[in-house]
C-alpha positions, -999 to +999 in steps of 0.1 A: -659+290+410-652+264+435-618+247+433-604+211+448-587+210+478-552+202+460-558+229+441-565+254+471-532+237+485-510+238+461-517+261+430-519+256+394-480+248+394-477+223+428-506+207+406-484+199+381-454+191+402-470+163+421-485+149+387-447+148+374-438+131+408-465+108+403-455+093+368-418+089+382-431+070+409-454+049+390-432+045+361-399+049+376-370+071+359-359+040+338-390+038+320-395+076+314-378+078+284-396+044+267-432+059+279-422+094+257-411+074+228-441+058+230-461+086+231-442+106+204-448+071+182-490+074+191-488+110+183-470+106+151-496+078+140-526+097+147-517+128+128-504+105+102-542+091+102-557+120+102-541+134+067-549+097+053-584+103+067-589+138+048-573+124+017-598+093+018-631+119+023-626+141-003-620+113-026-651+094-015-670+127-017-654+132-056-671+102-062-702+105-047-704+140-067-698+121-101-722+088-091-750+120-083-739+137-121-734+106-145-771+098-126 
């Protein structure tokens, strides 16, 4: 399987070590910590949408099951 030049350079791990070094240098180490609160906050939201989701289908498909029966 053919790999990227970085890749064959660096490894797996230097992969990761220059995306870290990346983010600091776009970012800076001031804003780290805002950009992981942020991201903890999106995270939290979505799963939080995602049980309101489920609870909203199966009540949607209760009544859809009862519009087909009292039919």
């Amino acid at each position: 399987m053919p790999t990227g030049l970085l890749a064959d350079l660096f490894g797996p791990d230097g992969l990761i070590v220059i995306a870290v070094i990346v983010v600091v240098l776009l970012f800076g180490g001031s804003q780290l910590p805002k950009l992981a609160r942020g991201l903890g906050s999106a995270s939290h939201e979505f799963k939080k949408g995602l049980e309101q989701g489920d609870g909203t289908a199966a009540n949607s498909d209760a009544a859809a099951e009862k519009d087909k029966s009292g039919a």
